[in-house]
N, C-alpha and C positions, 0 to 999 in steps of 0.2 A: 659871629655877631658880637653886638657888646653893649652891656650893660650898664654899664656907666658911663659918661661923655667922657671922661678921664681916663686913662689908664691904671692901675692900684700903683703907690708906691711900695718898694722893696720892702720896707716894713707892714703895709699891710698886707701883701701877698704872704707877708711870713707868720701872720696873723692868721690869715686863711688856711695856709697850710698846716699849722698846728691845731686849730680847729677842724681841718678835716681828718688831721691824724686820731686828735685824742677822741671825735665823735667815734670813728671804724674801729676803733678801741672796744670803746664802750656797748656797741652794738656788735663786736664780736663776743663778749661777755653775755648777748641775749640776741643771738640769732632771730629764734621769735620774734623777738620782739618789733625786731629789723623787717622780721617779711610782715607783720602784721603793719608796720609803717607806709610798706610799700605798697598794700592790698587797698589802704585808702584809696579814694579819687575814681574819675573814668579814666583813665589809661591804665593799661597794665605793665609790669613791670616786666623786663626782658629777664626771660630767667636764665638765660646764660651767661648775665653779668652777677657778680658775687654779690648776695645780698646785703652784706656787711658795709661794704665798698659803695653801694650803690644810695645805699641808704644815707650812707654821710654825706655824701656828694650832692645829695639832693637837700639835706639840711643846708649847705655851703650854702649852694641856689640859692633856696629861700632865701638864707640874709639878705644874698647881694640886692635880690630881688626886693625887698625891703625896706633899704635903704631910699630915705629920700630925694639921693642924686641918682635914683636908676633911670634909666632912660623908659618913655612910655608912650604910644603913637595910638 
């Protein structure tokens, strides 16, 4: 699917992906802290994916998710 009517340009995809670098970073620095992120909400988190990893990638979301050209039906 997709969440913006646009596609990201190469500069903000490179945005994104430094943002999701240096988040997995930071939440490899607190593991914890990471599962305690992912323990929010009704769903649960797949625990066979690395918490670290999974964690940032869901901050990423959120932004995109955020943004007020996200798409919304």
């Amino acid at each position: 699917g997709r969440v913006l009517f646009r596609p990201l340009s190469a500069a903000e995809m490179n945005v994104l992906t430094q943002t999701a670098n240096d988040l997995e970073r930071q939440f490899g620095q607190n593991v914890e802290g990471a599962k305690a992120f992912l323990a929010v909400g009704e769903s649960k988190a797949d625990a066979t994916l690395p918490a670290t990893k999974l964690a940032a990638l869901t901050m990423v979301a959120s932004q995109l998710l955020n943004l007020d050209e996200a798409l919304n039906k």
